[in-house]
Structures are given as C-alpha cells and as structure tokens.
C-alpha positions as CSV (number, residue, x, y, z in Angstrom):
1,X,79.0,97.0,50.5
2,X,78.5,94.2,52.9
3,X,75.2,95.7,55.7
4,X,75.9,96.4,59.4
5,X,74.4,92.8,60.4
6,X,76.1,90.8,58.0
7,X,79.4,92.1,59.1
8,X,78.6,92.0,63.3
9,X,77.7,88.2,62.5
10,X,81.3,87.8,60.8
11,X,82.5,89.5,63.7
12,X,80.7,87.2,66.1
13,X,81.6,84.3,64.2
14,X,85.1,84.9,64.4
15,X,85.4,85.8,67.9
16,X,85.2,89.7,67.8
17,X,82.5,91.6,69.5
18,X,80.3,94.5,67.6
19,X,77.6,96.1,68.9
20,X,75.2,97.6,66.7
21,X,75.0,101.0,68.3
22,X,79.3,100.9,67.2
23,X,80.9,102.9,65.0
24,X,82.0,101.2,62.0
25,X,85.4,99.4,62.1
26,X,85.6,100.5,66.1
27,X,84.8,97.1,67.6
28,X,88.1,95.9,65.2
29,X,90.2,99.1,65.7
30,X,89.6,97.9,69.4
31,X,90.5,94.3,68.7
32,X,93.3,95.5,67.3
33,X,94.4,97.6,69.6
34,X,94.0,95.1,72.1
35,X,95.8,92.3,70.1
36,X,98.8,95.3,69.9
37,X,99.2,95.9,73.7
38,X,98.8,92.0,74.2
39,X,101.6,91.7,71.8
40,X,103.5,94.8,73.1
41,X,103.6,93.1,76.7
42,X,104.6,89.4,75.6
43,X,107.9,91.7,73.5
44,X,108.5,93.5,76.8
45,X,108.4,90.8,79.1
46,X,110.5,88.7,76.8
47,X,113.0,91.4,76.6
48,X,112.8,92.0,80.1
49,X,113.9,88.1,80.8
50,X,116.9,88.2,78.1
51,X,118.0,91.1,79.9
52,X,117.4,89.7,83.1
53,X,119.7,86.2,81.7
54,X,122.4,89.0,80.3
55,X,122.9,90.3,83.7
56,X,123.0,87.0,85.6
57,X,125.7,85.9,83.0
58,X,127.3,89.3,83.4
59,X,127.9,88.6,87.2
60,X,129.1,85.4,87.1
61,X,131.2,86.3,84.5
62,X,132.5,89.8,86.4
63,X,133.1,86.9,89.5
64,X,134.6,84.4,87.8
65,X,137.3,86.8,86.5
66,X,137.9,88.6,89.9
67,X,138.3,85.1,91.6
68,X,140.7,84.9,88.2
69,X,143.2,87.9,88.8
70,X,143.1,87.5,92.7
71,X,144.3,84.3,92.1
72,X,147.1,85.6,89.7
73,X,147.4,88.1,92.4
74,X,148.1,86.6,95.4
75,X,151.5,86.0,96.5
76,X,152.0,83.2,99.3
77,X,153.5,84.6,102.4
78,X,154.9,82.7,105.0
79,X,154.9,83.1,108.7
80,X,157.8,86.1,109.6
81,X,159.7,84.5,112.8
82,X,161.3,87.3,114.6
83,X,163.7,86.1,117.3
C-alpha cells in the first residue's frame, strides 16, 4: 500500500492537489469531477453551435424554397385599360 505522502507527492507531481488533512481518493474524485463538468461543457457548447449551424441552414433553406414556389407562383399581370 503506497503511504499518504508518497501518493500527495504523485499527486503534486502530476498536477493534482491533495491536502493531507483529505480524505483518501477525494482530491482525485474532485479532479475528476472537475475534468467531467469541464468536458460536459465543451459537449454542450459544441452541441449548442451544430445546432445553432442546423438552424441557420434551416432558414436559408425554408427562404430559398419560399422565394422558390413564389416564383412558380406568380402569374404576370398586365395593366387592365378600361375605356
């Protein structure tokens, strides 16, 4: 079983942060949790763009197509002369 320094000097070696008062595996459960939210947010805000891209696409395609069948659509009148 590796001692309660030798492991909070891995930890501090390697970027992590244990203090000695800490419950075992806390400071890494905390890491980790941390290292999950970060991760959480990067998914969100990448789905949150392709979404965002979706609905631009969407638009231009919903304009595209109206400008499409009002073209179809529209029947040339020309000027009614009454006399």
């Amino acid at each position: 079983m590796i001692s309660q320094s030798c492991r909070s000097e891995y930890l501090a070696a390697n970027g992590f942060s244990c203090a000695e008062t800490a419950t075992p595996g806390t400071s890494i459960m905390t890491e980790n949790t941390h290292h999950d939210a970060t991760r959480r947010n990067q998914l969100l805000a990448a789905a949150h763009e392709e979404m965002a891209k979706f609905e631009r696409k969407e638009n231009e395609f919903r304009q595209k197509d109206r400008r499409e069948r009002a073209a179809e659509l529209h029947l040339p009148l020309d000027p009614i002369n009454v006399q």
